[in-house]
Chimera marker file (.cmm) of the C-alpha trace (Angstrom):
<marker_set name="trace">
<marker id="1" x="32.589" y="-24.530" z="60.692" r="1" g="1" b="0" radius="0.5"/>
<marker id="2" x="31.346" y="-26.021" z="57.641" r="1" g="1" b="0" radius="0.5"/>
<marker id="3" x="32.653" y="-23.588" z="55.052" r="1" g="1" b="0" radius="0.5"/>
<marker id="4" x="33.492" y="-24.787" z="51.472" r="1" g="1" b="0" radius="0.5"/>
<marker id="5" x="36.173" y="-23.101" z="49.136" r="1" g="1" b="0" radius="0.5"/>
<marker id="6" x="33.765" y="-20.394" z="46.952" r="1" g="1" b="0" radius="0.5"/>
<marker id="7" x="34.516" y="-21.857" z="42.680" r="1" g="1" b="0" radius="0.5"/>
<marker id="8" x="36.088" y="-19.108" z="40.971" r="1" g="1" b="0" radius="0.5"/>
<marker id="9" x="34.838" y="-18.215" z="37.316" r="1" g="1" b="0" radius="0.5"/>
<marker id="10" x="37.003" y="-19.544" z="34.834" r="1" g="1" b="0" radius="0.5"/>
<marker id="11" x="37.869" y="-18.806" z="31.867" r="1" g="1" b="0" radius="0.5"/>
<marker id="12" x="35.719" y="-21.506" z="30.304" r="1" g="1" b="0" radius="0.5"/>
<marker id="13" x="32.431" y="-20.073" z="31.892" r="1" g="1" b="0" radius="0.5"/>
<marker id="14" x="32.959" y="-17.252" z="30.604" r="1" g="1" b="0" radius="0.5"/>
<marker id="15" x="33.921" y="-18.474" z="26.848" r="1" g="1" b="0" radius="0.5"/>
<marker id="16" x="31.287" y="-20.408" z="27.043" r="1" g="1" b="0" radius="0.5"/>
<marker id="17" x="28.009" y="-18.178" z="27.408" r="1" g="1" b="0" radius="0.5"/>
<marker id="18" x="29.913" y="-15.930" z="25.110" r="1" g="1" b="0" radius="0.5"/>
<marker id="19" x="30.143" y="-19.277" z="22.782" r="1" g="1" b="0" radius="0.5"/>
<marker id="20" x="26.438" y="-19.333" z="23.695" r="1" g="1" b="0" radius="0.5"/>
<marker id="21" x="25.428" y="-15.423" z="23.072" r="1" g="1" b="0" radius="0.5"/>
<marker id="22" x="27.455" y="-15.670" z="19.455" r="1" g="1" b="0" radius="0.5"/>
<marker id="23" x="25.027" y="-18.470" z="18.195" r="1" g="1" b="0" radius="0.5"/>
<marker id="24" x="22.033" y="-17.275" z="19.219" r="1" g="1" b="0" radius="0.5"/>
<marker id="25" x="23.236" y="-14.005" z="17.628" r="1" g="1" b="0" radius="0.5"/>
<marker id="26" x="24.404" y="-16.275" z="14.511" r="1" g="1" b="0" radius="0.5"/>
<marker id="27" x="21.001" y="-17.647" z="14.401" r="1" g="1" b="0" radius="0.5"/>
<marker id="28" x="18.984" y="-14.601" z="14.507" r="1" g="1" b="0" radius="0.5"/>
<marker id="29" x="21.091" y="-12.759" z="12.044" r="1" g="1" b="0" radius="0.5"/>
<marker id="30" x="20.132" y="-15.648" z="9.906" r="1" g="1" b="0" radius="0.5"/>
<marker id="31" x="16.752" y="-15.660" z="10.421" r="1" g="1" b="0" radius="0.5"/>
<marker id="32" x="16.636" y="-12.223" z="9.749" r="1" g="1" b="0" radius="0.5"/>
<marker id="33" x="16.724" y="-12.626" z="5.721" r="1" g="1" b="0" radius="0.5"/>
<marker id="34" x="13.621" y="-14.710" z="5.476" r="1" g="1" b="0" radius="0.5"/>
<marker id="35" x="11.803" y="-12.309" z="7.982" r="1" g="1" b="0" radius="0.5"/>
<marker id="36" x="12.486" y="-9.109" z="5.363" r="1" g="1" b="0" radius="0.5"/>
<marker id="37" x="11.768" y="-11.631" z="2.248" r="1" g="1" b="0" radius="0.5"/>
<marker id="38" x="8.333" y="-12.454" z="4.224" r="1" g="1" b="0" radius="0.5"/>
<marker id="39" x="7.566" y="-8.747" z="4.260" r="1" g="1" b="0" radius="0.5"/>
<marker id="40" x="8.427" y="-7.961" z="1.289" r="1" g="1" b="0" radius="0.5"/>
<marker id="41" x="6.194" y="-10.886" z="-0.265" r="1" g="1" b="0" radius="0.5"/>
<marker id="42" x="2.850" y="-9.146" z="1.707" r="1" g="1" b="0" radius="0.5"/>
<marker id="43" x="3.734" y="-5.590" z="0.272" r="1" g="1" b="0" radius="0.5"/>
<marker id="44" x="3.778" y="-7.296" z="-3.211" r="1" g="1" b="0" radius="0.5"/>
<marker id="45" x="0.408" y="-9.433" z="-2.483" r="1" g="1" b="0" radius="0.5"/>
<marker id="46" x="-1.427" y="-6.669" z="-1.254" r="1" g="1" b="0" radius="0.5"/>
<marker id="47" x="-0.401" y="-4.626" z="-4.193" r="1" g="1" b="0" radius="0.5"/>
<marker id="48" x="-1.493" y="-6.861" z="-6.346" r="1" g="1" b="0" radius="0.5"/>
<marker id="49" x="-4.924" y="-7.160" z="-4.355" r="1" g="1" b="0" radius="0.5"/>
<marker id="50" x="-5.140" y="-3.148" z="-4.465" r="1" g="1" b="0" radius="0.5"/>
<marker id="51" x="-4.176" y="-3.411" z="-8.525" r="1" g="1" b="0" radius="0.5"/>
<marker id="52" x="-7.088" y="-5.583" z="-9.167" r="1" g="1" b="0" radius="0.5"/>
<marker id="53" x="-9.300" y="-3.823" z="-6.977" r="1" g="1" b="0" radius="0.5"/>
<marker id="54" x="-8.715" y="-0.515" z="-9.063" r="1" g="1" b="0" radius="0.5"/>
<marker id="55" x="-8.858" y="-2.645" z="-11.880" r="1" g="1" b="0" radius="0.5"/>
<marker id="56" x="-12.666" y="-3.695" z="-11.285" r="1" g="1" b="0" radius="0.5"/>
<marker id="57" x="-13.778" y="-0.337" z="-10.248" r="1" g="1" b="0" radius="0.5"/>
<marker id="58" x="-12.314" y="1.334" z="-13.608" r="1" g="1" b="0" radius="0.5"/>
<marker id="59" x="-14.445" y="-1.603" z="-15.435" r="1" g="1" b="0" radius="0.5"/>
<marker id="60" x="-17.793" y="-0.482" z="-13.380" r="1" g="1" b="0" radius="0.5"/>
<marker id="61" x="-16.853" y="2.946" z="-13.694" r="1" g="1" b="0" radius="0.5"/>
<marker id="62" x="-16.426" y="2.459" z="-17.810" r="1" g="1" b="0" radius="0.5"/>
<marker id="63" x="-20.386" y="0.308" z="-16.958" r="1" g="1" b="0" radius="0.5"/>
<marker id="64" x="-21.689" y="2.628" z="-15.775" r="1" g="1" b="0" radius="0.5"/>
<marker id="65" x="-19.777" y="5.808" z="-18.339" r="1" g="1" b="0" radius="0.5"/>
<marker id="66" x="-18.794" y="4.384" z="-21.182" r="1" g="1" b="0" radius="0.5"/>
<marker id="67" x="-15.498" y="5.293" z="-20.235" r="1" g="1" b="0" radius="0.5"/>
<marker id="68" x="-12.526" y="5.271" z="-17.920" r="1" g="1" b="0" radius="0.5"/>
<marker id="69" x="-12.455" y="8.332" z="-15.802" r="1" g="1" b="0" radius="0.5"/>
<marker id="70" x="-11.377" y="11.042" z="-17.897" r="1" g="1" b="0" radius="0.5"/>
<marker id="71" x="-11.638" y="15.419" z="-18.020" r="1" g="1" b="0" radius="0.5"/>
<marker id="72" x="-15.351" y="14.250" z="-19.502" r="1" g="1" b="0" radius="0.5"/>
<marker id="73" x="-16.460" y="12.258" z="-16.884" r="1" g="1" b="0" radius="0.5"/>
<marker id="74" x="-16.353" y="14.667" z="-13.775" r="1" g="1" b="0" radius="0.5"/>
<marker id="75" x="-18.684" y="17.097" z="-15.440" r="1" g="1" b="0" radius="0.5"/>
<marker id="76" x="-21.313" y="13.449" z="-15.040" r="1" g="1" b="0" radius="0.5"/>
<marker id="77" x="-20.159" y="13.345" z="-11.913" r="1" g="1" b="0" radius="0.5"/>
<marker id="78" x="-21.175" y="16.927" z="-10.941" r="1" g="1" b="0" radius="0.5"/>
<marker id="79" x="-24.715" y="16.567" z="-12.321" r="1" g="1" b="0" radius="0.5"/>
<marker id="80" x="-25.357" y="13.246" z="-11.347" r="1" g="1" b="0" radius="0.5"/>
<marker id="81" x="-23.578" y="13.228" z="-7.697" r="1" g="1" b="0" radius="0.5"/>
<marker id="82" x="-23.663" y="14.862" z="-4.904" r="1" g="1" b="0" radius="0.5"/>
<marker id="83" x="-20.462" y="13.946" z="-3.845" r="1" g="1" b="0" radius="0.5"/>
<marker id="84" x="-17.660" y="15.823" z="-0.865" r="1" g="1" b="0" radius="0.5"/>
<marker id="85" x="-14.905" y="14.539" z="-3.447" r="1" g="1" b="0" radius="0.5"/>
<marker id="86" x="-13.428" y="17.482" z="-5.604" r="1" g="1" b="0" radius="0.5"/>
<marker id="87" x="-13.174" y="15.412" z="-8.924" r="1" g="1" b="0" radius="0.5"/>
<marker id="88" x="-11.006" y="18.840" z="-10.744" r="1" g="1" b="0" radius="0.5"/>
<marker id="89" x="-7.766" y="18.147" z="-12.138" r="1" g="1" b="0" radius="0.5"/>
<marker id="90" x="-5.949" y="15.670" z="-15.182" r="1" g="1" b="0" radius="0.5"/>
<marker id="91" x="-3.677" y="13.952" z="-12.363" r="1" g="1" b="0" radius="0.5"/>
<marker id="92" x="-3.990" y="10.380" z="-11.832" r="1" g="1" b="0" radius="0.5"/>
<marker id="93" x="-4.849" y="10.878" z="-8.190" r="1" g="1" b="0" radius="0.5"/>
<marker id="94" x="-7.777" y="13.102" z="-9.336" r="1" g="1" b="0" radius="0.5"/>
<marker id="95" x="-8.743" y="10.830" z="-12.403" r="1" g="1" b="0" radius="0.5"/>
<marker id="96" x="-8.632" y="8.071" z="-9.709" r="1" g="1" b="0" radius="0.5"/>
<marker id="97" x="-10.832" y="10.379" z="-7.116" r="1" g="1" b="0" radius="0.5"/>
<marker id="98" x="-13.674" y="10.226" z="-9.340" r="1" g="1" b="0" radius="0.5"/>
<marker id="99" x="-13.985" y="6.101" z="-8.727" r="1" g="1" b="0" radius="0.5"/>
<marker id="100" x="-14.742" y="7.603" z="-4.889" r="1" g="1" b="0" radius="0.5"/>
<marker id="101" x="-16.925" y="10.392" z="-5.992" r="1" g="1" b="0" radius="0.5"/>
<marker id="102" x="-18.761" y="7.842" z="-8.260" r="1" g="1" b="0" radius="0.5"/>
<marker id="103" x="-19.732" y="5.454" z="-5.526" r="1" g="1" b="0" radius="0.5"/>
<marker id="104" x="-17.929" y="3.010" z="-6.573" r="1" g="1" b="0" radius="0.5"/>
<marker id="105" x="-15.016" y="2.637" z="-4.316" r="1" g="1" b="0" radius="0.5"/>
<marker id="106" x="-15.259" y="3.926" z="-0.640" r="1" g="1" b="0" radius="0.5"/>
<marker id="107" x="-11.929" y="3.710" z="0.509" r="1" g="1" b="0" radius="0.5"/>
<marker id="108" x="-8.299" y="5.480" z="-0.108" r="1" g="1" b="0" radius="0.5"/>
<marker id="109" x="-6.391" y="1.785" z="1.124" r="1" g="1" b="0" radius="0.5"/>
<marker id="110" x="-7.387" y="0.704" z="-2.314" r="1" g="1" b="0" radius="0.5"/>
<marker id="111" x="-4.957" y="3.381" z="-4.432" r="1" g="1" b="0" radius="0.5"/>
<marker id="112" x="-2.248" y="2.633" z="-2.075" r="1" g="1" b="0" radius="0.5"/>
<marker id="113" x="1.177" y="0.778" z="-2.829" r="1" g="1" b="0" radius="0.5"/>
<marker id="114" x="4.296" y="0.656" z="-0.840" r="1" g="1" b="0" radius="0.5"/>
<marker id="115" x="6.216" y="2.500" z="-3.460" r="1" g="1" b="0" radius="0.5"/>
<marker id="116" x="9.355" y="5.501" z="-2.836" r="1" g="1" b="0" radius="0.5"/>
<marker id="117" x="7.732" y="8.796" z="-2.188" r="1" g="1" b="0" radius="0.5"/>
<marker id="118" x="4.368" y="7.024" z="-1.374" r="1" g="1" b="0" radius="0.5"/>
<marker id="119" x="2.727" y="7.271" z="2.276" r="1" g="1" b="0" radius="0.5"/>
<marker id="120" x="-0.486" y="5.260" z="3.654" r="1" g="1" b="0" radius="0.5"/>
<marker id="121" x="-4.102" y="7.447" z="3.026" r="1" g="1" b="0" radius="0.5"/>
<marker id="122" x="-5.344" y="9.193" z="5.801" r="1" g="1" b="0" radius="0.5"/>
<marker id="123" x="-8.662" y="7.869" z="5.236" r="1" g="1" b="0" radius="0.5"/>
<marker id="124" x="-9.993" y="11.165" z="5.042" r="1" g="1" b="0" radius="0.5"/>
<marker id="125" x="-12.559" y="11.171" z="2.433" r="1" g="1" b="0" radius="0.5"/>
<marker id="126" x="-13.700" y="15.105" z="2.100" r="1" g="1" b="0" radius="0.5"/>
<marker id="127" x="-14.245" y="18.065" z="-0.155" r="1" g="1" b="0" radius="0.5"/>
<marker id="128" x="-10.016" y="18.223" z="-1.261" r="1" g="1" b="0" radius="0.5"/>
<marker id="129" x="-8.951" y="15.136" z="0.716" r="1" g="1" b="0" radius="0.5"/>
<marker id="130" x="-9.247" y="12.344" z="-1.099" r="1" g="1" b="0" radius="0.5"/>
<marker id="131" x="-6.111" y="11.164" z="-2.592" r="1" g="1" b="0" radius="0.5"/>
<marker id="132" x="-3.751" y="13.864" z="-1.529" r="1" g="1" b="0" radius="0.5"/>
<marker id="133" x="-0.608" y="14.186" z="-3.071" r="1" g="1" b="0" radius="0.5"/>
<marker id="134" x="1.372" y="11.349" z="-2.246" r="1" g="1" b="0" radius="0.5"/>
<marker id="135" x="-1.301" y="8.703" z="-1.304" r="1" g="1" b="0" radius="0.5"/>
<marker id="136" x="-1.780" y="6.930" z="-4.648" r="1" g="1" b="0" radius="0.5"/>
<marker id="137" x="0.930" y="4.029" z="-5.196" r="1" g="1" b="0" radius="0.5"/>
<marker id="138" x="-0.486" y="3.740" z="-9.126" r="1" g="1" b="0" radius="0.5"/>
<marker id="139" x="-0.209" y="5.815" z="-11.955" r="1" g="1" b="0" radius="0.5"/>
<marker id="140" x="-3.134" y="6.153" z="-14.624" r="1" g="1" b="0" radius="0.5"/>
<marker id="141" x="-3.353" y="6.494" z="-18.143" r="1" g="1" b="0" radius="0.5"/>
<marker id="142" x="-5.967" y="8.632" z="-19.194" r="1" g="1" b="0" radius="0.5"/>
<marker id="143" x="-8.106" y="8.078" z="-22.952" r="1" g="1" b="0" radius="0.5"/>
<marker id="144" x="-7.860" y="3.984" z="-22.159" r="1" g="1" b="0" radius="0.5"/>
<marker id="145" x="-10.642" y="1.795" z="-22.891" r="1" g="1" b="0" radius="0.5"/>
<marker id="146" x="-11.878" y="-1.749" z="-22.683" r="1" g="1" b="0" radius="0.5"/>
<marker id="147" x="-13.702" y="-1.138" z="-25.757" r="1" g="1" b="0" radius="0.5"/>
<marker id="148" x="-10.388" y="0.389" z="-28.180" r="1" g="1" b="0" radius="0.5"/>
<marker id="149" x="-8.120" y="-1.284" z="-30.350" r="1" g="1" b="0" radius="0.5"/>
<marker id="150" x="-4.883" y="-1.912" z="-27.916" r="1" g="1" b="0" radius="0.5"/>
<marker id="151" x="-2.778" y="-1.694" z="-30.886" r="1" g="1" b="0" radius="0.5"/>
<link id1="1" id2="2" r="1" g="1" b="0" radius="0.2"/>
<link id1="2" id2="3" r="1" g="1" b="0" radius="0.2"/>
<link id1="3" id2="4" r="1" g="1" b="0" radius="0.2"/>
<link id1="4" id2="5" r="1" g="1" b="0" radius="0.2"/>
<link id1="5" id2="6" r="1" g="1" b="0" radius="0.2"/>
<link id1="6" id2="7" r="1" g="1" b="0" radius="0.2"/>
<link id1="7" id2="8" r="1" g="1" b="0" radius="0.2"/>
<link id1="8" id2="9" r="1" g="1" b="0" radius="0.2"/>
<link id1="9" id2="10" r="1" g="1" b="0" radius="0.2"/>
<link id1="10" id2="11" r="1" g="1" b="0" radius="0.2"/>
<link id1="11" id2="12" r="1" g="1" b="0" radius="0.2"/>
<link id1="12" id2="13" r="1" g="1" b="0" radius="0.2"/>
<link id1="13" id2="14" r="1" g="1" b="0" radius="0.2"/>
<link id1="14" id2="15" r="1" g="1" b="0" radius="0.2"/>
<link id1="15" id2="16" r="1" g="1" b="0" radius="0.2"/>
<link id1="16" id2="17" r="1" g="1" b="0" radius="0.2"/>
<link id1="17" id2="18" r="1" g="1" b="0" radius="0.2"/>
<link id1="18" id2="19" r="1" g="1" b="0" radius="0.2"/>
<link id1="19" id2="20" r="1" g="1" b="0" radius="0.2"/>
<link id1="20" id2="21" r="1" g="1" b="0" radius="0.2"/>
<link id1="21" id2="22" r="1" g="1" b="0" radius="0.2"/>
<link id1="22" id2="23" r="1" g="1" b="0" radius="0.2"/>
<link id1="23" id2="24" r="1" g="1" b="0" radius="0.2"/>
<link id1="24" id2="25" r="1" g="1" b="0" radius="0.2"/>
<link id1="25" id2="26" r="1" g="1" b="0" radius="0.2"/>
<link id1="26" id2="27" r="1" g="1" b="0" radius="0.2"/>
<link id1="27" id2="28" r="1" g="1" b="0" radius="0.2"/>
<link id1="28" id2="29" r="1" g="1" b="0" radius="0.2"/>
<link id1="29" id2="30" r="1" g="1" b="0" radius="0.2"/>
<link id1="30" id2="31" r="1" g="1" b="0" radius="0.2"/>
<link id1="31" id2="32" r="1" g="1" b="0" radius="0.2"/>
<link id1="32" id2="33" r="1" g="1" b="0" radius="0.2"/>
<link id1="33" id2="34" r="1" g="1" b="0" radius="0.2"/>
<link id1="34" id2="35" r="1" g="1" b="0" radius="0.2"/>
<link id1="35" id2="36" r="1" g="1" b="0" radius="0.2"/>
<link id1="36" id2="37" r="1" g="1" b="0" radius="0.2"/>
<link id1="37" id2="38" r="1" g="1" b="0" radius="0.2"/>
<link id1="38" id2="39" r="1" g="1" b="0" radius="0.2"/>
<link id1="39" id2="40" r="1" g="1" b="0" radius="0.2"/>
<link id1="40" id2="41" r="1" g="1" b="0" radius="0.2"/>
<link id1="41" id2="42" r="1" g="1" b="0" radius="0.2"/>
<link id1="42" id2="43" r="1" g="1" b="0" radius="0.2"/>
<link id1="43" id2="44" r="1" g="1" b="0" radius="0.2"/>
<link id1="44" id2="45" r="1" g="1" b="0" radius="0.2"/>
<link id1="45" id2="46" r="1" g="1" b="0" radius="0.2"/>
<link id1="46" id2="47" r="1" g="1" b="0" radius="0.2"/>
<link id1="47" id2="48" r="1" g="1" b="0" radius="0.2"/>
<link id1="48" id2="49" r="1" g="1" b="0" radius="0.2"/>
<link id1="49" id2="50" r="1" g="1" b="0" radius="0.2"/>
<link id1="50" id2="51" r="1" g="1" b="0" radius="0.2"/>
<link id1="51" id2="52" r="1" g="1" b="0" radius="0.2"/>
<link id1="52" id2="53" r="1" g="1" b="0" radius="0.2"/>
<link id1="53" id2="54" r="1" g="1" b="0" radius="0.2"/>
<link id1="54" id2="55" r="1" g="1" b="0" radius="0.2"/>
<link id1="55" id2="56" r="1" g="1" b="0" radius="0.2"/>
<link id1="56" id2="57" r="1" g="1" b="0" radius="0.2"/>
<link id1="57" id2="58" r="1" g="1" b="0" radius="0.2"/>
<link id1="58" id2="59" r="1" g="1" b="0" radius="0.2"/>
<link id1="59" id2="60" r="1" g="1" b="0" radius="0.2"/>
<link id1="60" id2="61" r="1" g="1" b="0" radius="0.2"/>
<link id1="61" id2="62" r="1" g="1" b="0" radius="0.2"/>
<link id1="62" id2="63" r="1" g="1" b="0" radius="0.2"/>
<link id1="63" id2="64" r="1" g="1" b="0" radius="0.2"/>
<link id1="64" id2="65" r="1" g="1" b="0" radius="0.2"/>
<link id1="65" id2="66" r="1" g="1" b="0" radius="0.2"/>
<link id1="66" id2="67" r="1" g="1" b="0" radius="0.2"/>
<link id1="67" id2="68" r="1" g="1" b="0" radius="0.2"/>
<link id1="68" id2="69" r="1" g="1" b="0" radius="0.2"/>
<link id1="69" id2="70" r="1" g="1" b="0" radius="0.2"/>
<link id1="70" id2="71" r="1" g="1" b="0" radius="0.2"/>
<link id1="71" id2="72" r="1" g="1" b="0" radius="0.2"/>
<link id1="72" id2="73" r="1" g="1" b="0" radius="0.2"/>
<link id1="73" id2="74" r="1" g="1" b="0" radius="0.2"/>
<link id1="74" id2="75" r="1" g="1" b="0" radius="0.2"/>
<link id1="75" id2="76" r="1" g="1" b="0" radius="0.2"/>
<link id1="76" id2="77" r="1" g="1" b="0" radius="0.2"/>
<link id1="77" id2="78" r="1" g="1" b="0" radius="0.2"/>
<link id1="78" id2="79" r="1" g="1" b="0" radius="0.2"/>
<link id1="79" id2="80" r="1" g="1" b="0" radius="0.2"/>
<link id1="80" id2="81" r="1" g="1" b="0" radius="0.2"/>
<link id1="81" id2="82" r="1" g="1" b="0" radius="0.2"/>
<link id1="82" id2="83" r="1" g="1" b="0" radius="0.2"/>
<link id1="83" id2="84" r="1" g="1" b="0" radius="0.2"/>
<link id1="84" id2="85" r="1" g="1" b="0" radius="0.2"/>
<link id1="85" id2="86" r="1" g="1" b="0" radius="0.2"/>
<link id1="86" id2="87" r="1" g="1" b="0" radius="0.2"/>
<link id1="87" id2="88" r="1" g="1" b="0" radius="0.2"/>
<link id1="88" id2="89" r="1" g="1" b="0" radius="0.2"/>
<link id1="89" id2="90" r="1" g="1" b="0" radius="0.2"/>
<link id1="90" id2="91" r="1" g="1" b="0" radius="0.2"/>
<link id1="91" id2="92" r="1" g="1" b="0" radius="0.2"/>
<link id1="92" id2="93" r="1" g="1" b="0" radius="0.2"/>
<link id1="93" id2="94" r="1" g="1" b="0" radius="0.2"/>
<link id1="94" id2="95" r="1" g="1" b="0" radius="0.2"/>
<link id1="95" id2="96" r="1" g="1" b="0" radius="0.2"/>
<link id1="96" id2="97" r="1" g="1" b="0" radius="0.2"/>
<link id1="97" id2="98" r="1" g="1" b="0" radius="0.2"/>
<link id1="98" id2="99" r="1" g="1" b="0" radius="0.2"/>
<link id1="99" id2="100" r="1" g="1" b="0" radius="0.2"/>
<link id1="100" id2="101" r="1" g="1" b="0" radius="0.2"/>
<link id1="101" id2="102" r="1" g="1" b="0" radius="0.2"/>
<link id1="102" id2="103" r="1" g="1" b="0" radius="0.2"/>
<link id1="103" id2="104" r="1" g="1" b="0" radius="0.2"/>
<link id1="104" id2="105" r="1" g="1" b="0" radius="0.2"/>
<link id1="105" id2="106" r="1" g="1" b="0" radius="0.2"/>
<link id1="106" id2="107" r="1" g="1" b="0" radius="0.2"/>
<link id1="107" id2="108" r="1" g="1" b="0" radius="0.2"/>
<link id1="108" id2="109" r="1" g="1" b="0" radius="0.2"/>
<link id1="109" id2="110" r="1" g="1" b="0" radius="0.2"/>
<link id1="110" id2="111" r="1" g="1" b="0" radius="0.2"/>
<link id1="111" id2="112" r="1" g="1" b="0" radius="0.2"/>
<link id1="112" id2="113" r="1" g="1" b="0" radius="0.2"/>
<link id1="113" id2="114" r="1" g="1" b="0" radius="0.2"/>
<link id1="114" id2="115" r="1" g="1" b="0" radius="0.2"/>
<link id1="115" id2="116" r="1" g="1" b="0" radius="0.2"/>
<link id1="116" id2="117" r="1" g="1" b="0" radius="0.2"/>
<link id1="117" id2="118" r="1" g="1" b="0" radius="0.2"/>
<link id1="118" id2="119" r="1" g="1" b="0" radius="0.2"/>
<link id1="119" id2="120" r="1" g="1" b="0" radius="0.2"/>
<link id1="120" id2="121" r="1" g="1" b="0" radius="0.2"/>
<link id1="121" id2="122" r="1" g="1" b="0" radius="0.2"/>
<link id1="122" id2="123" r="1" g="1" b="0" radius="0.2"/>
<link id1="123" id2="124" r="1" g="1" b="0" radius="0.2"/>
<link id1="124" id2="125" r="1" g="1" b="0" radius="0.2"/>
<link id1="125" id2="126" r="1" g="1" b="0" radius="0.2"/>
<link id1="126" id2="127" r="1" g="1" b="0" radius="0.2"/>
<link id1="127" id2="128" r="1" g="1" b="0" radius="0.2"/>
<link id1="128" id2="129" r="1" g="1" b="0" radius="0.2"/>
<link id1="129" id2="130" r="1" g="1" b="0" radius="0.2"/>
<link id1="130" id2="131" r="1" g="1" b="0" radius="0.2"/>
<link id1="131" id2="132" r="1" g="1" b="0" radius="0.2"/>
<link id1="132" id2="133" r="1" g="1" b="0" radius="0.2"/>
<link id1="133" id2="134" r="1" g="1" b="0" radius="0.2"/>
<link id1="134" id2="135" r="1" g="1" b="0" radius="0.2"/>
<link id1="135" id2="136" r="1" g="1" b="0" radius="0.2"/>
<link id1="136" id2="137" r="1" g="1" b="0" radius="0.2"/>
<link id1="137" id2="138" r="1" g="1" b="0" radius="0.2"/>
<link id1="138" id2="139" r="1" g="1" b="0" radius="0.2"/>
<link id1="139" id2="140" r="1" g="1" b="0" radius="0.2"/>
<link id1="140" id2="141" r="1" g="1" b="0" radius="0.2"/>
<link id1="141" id2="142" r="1" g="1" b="0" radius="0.2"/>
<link id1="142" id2="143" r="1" g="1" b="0" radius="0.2"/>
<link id1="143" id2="144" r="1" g="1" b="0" radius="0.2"/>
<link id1="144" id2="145" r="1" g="1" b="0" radius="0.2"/>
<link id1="145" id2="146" r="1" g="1" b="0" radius="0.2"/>
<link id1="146" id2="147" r="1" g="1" b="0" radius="0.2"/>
<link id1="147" id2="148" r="1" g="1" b="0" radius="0.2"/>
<link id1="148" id2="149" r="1" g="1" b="0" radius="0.2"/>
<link id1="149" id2="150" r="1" g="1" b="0" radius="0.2"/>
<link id1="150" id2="151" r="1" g="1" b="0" radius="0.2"/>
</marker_set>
């Protein structure tokens, strides 16, 4: 019969995948850093891209008002729109809701920032919807203009 002796494991296989499992472990634990740096850096850049988005439809908006969106402004909007977007209230989510009823903007992604206590819009744009409490990642200032004295 033509049987050879079976190897038994020894202790060096065994210290050695576990040599083996450590470093790849080692490596993705230090990977892991620049992965959460890289996500943080696209949370920042598409703030920034929502900021200046908000920024040029407060500039149209102040085109086509005179103004920034203010407690003045929505009574425009209700004779000159017919718009699903209720445009009532002094917060900056409704202040901001009146760049939607206007025309101007179309979407809820733009008013959103990854910021504590902030969640992604729905996307619902309706009578009441827009820009529900907790969807806006900016704050407004209302009685700002392009057109003022800054000091």
């Amino acid at each position: 019969m033509d049987t050879e002796p079976k190897k038994s494991k020894s202790k060096f296989d065994w210290l050695g995948w576990s040599c083996v499992a450590g470093v790849l472990a080692l490596i993705a634990l230090l990977a892991t850093p620049p992965i959460l740096r890289t996500n943080r850096i696209i949370v920042l850049q598409d703030a920034k891209m929502n900021a200046r988005q908000i920024c040029l439809a407060l500039h149209e908006f102040e085109n086509k008002y005179g103004t920034f969106p203010n407690d003045q402004t929505k009574f425009e909007l209700d004779k000159s729109y017919v718009h699903k977007v209720y445009v009532g209230g002094t917060s900056s989510n409704a202040l901001f809701r009146q760049l939607i009823a206007s025309g101007i903007t179309q979407s809820e992604q733009v008013f959103y920032a990854k910021t504590p206590g902030s969640r992604r819009p729905d996307g619902v744009i309706s009578h009441g919807e827009a820009l529900k409490k907790g969807e806006v990642g900016f704050a407004y200032i209302s009685g700002l203009s392009t057109k003022g004295d800054p000091l």
